[in-house]
C-alpha positions, 0 to 999 in steps of 0.5 A: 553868102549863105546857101541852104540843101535839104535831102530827104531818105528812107532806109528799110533795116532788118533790124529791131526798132531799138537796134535802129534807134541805136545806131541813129542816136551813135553819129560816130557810128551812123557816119563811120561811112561820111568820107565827106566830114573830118574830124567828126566828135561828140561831146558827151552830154547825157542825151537820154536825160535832156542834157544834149551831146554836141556834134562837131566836124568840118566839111572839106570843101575843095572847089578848084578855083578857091582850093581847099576849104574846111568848114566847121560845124557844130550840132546839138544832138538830142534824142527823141521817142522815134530816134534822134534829132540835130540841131545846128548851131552858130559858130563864129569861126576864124577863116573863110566860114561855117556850116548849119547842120541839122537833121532828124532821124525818126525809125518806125516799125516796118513789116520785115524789121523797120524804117528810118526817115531821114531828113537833114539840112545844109546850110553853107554860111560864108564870109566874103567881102562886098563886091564893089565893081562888076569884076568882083560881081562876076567873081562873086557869082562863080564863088555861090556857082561853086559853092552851090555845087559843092554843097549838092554833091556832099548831099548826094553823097549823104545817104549811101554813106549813112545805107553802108554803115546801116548794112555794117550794123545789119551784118553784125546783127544777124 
């Protein structure tokens, strides 16, 4: 089964662009504040030269039904003029299933510091055997219903984690 999520947001920064581009191109950093991920590491490449570092974490996905879950993902995160672009990778994970995270973040100058436009995508990859009866089916369709769910609040959840961590920079900058 796979399900996909988009969100798309804005934040306004009282930051320099180059103080902006930093911290989006810090995940460590620009996610301090991302209850929703575990295990969050960067593999260090050298971004800034073309060899991309490599994102990795799990969401924790706890839907009543199924319990908890963890879902791993992996990124290649490459550093762009405007800021910083990610990029989902396949995994081949030994449980349950694995997570697509990709994303881009591009800051643009504003008339008080500036901006950063966010946009990710979500895609929830998850193995599960062929329904053979109408049962199966049924359980199926409960399994996509709560995955689907779970999927639209860790989104939700996504741009005020991402706000909190921008005022944490703000605070320090000023």
């Amino acid at each position: 089964m796979d399900l996909k999520h988009e969100v798309s947001f804005v934040l306004d920064l009282e930051l320099p662009q180059e103080a902006a581009r930093a911290f989006v191109r810090d995940v460590p950093r620009s996610l301090s504040q991302a209850t929703f991920l575990a295990d969050l590491q960067v593999v260090e490449g050298q971004a800034a030269h073309g060899v991309p570092k490599v994102v990795t974490a799990t969401l924790p996905v706890n839907a009543a039904l199924f319990g908890q879950r963890e879902l791993p993902f992996r990124s290649e995160l490459t550093y762009t003029e405007e800021g910083a672009r990610l990029q989902g990778l396949p995994l081949d994970p030994e449980g349950p299933g694995w997570a697509e995270v990709s994303g881009d973040a591009r800051v643009v100058a504003a008339e008080r510091g500036c901006r950063v436009e966010y946009h990710f995508s979500i895609g929830i990859h998850l193995a599960l055997p062929a329904p053979e009866k109408w049962g199966g089916r049924a359980l199926l369709s409960m399994i996509e219903f709560t995955a689907r769910n779970v999927l639209q609040q860790v989104m939700a959840r996504f741009p005020e984690a991402v706000r909190q961590a921008a005022r944490e920079v703000e605070a320090t900058w000023a």
